[in-house]
PQR file with spaces between the fields and no chain letter, atoms N, CA, C, O and H, PARSE charges and radii, in Angstrom:
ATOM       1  N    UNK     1      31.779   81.485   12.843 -0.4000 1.5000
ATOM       2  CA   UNK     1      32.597   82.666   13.091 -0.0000 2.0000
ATOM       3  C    UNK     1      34.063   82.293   12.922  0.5500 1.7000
ATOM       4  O    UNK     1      34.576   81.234   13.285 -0.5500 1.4000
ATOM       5  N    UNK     2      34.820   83.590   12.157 -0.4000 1.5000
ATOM       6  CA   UNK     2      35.919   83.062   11.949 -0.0000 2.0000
ATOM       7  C    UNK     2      37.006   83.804   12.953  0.5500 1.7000
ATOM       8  O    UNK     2      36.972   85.035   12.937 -0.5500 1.4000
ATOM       9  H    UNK     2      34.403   84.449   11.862  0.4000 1.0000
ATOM      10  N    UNK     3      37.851   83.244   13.719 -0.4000 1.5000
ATOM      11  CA   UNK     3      38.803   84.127   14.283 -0.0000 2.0000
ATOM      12  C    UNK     3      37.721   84.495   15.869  0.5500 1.7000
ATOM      13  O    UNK     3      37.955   85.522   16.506 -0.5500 1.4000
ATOM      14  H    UNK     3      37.879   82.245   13.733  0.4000 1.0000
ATOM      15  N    UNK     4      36.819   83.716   16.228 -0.4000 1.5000
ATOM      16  CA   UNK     4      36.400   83.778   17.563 -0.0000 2.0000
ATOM      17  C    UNK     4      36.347   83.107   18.348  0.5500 1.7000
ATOM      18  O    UNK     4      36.761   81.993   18.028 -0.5500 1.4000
ATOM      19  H    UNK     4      36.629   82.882   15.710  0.4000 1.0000
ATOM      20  N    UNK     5      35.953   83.211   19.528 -0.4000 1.5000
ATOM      21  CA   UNK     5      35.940   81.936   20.408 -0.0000 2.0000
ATOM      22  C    UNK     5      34.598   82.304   21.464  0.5500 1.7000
ATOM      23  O    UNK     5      34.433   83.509   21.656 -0.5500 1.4000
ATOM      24  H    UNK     5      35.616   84.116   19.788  0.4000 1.0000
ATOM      25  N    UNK     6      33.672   81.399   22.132 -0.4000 1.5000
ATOM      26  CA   UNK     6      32.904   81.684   22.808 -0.0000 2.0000
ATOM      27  C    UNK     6      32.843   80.741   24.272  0.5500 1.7000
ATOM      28  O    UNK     6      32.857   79.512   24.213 -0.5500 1.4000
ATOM      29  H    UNK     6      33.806   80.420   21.977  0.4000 1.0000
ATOM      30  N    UNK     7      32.775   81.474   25.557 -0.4000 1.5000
ATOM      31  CA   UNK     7      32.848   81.120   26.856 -0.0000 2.0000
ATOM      32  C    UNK     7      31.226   81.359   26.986  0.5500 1.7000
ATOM      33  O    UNK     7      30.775   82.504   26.993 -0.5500 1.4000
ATOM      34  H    UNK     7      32.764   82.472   25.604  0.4000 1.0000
ATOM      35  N    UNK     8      30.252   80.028   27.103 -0.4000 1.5000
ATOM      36  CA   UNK     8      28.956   79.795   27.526 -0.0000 2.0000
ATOM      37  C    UNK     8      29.409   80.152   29.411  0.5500 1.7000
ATOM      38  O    UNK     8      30.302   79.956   30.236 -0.5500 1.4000
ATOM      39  H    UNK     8      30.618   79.097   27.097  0.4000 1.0000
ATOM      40  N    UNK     9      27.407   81.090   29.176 -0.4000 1.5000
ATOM      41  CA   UNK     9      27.262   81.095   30.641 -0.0000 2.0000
ATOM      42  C    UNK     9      27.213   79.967   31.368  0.5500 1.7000
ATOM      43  O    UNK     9      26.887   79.051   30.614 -0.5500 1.4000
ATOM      44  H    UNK     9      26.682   81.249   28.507  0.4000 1.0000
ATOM      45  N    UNK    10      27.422   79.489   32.751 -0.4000 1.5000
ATOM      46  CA   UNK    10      27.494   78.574   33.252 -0.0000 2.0000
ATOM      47  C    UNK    10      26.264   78.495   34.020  0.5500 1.7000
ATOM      48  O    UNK    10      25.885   77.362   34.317 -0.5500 1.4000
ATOM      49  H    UNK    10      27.687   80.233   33.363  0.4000 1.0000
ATOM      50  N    UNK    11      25.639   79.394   34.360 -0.4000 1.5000
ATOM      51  CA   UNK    11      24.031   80.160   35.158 -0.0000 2.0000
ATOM      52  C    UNK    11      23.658   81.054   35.126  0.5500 1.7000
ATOM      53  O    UNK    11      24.397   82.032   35.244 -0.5500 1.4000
ATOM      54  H    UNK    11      25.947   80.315   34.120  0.4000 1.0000
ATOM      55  N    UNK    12      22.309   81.175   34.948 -0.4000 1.5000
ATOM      56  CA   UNK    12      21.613   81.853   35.136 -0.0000 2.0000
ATOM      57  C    UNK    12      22.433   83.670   35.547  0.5500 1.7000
ATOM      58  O    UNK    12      23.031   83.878   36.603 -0.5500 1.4000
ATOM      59  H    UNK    12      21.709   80.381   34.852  0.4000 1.0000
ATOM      60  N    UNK    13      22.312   84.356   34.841 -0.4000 1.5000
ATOM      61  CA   UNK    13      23.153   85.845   35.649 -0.0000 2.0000
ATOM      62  C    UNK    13      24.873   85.776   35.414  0.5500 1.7000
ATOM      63  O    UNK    13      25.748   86.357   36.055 -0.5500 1.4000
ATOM      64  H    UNK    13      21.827   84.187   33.983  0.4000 1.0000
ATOM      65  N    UNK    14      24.953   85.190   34.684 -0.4000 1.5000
ATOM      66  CA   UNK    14      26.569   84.924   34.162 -0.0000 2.0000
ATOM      67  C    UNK    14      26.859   85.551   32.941  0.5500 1.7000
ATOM      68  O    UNK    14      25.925   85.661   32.147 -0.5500 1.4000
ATOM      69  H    UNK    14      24.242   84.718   34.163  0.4000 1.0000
ATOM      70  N    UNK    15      27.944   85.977   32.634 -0.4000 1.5000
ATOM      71  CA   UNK    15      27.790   86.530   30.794 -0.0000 2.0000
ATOM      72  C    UNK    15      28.463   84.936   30.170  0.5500 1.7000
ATOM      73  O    UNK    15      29.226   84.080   30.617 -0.5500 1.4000
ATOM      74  H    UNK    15      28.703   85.887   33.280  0.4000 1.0000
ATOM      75  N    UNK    16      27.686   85.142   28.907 -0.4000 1.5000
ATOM      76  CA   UNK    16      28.826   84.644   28.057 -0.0000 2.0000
ATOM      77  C    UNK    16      29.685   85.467   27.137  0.5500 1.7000
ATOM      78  O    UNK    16      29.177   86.403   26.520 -0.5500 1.4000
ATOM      79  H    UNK    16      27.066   85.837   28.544  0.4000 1.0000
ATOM      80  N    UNK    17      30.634   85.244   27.044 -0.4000 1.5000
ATOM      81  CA   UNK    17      31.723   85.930   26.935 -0.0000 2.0000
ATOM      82  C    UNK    17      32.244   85.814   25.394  0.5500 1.7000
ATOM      83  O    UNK    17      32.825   84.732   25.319 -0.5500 1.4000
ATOM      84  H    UNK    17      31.046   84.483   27.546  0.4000 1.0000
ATOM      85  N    UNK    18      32.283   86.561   23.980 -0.4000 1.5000
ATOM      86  CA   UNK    18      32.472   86.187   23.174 -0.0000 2.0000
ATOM      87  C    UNK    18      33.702   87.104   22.120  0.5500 1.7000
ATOM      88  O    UNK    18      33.504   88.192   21.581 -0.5500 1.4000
ATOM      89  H    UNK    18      31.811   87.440   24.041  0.4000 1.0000
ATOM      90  N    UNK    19      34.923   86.295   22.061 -0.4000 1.5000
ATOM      91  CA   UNK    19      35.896   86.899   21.441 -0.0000 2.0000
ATOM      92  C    UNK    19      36.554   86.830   20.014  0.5500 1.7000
ATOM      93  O    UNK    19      36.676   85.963   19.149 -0.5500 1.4000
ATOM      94  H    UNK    19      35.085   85.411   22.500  0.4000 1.0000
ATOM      95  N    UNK    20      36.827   87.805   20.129 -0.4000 1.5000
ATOM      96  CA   UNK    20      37.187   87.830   18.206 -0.0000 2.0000
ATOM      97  C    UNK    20      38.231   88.543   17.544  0.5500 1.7000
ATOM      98  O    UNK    20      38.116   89.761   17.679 -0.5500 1.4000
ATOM      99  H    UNK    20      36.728   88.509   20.831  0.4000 1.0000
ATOM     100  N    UNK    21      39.046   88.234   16.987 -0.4000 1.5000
ATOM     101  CA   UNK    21      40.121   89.145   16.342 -0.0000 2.0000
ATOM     102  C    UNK    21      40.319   90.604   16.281  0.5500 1.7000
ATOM     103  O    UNK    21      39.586   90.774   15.307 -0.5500 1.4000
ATOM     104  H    UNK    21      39.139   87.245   16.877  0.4000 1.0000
ATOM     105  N    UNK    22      40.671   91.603   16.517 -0.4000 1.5000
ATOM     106  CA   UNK    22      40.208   93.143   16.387 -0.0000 2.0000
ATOM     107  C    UNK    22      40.095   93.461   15.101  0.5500 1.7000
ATOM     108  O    UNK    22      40.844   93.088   14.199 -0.5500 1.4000
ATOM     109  H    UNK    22      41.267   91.466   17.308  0.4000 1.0000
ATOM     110  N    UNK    23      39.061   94.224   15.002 -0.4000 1.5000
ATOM     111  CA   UNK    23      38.714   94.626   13.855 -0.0000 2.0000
ATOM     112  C    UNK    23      38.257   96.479   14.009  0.5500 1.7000
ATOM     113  O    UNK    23      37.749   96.766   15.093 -0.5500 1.4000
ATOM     114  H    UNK    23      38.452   94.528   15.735  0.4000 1.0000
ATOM     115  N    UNK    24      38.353   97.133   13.442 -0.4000 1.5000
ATOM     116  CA   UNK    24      37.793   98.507   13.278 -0.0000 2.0000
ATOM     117  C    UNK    24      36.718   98.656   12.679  0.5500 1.7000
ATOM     118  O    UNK    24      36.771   98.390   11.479 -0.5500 1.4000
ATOM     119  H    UNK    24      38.766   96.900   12.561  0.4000 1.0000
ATOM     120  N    UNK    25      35.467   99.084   13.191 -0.4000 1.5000
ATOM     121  CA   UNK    25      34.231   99.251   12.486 -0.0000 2.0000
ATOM     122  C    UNK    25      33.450  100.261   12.915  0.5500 1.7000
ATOM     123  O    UNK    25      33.920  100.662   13.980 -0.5500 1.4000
ATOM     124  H    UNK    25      35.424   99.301   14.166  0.4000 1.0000
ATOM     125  N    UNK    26      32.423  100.913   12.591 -0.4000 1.5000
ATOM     126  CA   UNK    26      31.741  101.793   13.281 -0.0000 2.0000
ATOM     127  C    UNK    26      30.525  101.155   13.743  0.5500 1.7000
ATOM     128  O    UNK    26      29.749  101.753   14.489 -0.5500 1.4000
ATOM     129  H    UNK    26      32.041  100.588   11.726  0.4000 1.0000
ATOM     130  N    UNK    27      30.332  100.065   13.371 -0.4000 1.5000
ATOM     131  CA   UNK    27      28.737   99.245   13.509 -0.0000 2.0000
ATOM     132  C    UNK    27      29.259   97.937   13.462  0.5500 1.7000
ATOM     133  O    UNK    27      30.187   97.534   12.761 -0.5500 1.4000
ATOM     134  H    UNK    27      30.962   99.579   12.765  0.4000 1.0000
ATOM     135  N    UNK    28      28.363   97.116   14.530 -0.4000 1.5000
ATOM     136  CA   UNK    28      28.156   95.835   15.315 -0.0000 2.0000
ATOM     137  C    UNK    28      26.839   95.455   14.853  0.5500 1.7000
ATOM     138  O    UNK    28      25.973   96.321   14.734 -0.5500 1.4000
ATOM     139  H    UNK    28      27.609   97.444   15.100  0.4000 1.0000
ATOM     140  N    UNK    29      26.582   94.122   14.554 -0.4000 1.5000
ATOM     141  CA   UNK    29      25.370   93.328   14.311 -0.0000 2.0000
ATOM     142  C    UNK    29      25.580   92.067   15.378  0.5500 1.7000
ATOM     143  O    UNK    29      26.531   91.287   15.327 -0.5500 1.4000
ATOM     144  H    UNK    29      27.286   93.419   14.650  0.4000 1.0000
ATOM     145  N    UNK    30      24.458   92.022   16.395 -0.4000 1.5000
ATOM     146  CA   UNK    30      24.247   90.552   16.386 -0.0000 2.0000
ATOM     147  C    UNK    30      23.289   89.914   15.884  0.5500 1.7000
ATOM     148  O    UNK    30      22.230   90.439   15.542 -0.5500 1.4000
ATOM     149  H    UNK    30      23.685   92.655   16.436  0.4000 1.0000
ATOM     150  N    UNK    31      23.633   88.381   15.761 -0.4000 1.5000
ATOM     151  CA   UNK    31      22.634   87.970   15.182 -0.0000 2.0000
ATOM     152  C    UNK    31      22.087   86.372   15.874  0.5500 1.7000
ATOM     153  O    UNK    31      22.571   85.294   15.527 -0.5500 1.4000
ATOM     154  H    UNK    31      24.493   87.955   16.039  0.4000 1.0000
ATOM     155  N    UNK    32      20.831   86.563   17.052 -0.4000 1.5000
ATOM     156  CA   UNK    32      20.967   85.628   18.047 -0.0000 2.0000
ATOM     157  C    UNK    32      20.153   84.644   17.632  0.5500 1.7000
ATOM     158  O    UNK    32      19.127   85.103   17.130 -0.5500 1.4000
ATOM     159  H    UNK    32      20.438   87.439   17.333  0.4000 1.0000
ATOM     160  N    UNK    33      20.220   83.150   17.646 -0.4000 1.5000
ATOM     161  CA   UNK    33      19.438   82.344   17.188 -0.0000 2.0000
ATOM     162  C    UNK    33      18.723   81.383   18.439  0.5500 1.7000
ATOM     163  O    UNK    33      19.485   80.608   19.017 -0.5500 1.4000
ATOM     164  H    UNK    33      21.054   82.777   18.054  0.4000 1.0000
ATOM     165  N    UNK    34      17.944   81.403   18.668 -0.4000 1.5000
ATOM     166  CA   UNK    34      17.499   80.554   19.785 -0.0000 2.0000
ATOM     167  C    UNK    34      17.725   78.884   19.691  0.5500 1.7000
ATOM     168  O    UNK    34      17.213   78.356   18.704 -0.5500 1.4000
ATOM     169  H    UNK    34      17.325   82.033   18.198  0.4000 1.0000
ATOM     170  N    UNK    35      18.345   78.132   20.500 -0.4000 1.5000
ATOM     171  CA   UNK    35      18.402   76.657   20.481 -0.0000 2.0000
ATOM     172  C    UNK    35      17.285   76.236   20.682  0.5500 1.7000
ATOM     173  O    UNK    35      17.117   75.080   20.295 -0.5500 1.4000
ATOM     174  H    UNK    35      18.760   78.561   21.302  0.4000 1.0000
ATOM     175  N    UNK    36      16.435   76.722   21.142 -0.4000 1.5000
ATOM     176  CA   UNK    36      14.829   75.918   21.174 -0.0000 2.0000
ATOM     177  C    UNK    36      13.861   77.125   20.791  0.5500 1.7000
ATOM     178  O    UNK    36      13.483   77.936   21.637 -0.5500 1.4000
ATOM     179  H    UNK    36      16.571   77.661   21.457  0.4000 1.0000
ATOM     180  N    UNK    37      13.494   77.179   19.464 -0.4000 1.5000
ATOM     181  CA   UNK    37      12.685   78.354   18.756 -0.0000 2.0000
ATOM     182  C    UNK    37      11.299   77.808   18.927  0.5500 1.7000
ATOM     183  O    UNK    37      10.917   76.845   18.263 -0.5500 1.4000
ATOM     184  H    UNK    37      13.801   76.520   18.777  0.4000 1.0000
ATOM     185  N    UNK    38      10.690   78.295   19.639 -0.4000 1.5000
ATOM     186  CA   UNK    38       8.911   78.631   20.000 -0.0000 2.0000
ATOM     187  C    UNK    38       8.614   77.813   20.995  0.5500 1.7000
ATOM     188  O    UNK    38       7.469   77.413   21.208 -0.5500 1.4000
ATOM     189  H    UNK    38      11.001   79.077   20.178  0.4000 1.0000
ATOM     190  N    UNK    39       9.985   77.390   21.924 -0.4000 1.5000
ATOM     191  CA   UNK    39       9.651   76.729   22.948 -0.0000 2.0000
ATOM     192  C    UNK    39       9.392   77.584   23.852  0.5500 1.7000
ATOM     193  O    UNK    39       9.612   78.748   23.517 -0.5500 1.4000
ATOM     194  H    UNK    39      10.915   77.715   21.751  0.4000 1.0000
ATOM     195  N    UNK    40       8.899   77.377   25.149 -0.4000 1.5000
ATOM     196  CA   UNK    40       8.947   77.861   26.602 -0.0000 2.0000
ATOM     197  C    UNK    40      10.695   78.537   26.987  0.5500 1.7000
ATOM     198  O    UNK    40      10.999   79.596   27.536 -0.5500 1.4000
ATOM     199  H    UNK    40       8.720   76.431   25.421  0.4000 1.0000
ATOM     200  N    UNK    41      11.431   77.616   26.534 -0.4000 1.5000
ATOM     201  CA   UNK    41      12.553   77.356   27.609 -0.0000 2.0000
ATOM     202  C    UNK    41      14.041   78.362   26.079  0.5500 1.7000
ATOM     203  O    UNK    41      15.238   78.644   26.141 -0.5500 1.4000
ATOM     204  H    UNK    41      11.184   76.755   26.088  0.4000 1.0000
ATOM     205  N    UNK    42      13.001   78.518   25.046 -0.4000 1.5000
ATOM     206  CA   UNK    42      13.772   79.462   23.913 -0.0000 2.0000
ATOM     207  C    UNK    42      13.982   80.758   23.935  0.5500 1.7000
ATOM     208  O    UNK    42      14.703   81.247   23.065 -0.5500 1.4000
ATOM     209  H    UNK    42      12.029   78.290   24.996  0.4000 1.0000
ATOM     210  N    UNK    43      13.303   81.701   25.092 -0.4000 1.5000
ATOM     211  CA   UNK    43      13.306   83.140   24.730 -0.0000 2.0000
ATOM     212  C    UNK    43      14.956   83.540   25.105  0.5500 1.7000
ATOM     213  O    UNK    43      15.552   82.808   25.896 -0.5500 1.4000
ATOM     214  H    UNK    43      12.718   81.304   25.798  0.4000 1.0000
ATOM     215  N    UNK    44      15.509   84.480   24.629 -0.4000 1.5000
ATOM     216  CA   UNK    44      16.726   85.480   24.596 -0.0000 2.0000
ATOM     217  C    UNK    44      16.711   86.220   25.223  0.5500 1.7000
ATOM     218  O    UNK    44      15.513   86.424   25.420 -0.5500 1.4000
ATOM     219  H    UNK    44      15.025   85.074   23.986  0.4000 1.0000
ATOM     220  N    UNK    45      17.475   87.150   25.993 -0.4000 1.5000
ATOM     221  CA   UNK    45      17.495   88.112   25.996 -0.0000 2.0000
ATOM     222  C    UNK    45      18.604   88.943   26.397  0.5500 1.7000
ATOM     223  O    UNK    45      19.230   88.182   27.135 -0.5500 1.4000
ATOM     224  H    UNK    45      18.448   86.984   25.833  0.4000 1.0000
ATOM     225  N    UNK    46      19.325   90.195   26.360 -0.4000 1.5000
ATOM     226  CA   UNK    46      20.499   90.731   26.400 -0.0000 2.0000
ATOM     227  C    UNK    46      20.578   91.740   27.543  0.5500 1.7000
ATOM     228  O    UNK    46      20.130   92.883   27.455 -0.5500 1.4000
ATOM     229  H    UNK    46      18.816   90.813   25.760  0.4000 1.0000
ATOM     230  N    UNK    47      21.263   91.166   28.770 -0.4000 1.5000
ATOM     231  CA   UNK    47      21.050   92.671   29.789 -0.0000 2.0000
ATOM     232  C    UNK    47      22.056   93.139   30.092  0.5500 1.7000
ATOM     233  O    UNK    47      22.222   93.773   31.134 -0.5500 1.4000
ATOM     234  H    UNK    47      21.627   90.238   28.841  0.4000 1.0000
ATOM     235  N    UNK    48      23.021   92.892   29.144 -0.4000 1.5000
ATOM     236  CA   UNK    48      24.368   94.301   29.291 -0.0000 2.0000
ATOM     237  C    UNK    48      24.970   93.604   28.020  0.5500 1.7000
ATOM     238  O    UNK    48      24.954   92.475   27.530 -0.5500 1.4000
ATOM     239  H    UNK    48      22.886   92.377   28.297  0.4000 1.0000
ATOM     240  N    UNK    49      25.556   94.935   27.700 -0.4000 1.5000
ATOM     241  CA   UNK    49      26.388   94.490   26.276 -0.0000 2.0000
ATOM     242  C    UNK    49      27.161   95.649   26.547  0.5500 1.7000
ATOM     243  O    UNK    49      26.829   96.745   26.999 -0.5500 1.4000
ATOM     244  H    UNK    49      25.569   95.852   28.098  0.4000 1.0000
ATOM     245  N    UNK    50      28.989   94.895   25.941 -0.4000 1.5000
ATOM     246  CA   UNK    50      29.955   95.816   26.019 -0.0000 2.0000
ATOM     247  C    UNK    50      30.848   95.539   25.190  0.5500 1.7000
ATOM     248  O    UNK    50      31.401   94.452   25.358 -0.5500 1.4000
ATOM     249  H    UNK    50      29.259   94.005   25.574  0.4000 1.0000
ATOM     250  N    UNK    51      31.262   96.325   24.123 -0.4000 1.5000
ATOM     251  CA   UNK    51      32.405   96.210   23.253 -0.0000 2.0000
ATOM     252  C    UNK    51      33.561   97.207   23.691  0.5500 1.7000
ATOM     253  O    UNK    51      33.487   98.419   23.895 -0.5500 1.4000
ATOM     254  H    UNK    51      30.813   97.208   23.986  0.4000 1.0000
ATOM     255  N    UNK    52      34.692   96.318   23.780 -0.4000 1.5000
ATOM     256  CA   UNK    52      35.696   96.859   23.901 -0.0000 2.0000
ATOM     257  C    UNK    52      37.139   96.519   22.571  0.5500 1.7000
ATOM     258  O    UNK    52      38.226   97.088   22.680 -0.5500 1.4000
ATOM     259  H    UNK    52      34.752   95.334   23.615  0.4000 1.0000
């Protein structure tokens, strides 16, 4: 990513926090990659999302 910066959760119920240059768009993509893919300890998941 160019022009961002990212603050990892520290626990469990924490956001991580991810910032980026302003841009104007009508549509957002994420695109989440798991650090441990088909492990136990790999699943994702998103329980609040907010663009400002």
């Amino acid at each position: 990513m160019h022009g961002a910066s990212v603050e990892w959760a520290t626990a469990s119920g924490t956001p991580t926090v991810i910032t980026f240059d302003p841009v104007r768009t009508s549509r957002l993509r994420l695109d989440l990659t798991s650090g441990y893919p088909g492990a136990a300890d790999g699943a994702q998941r998103i329980v609040a999302f907010e663009a400002r």
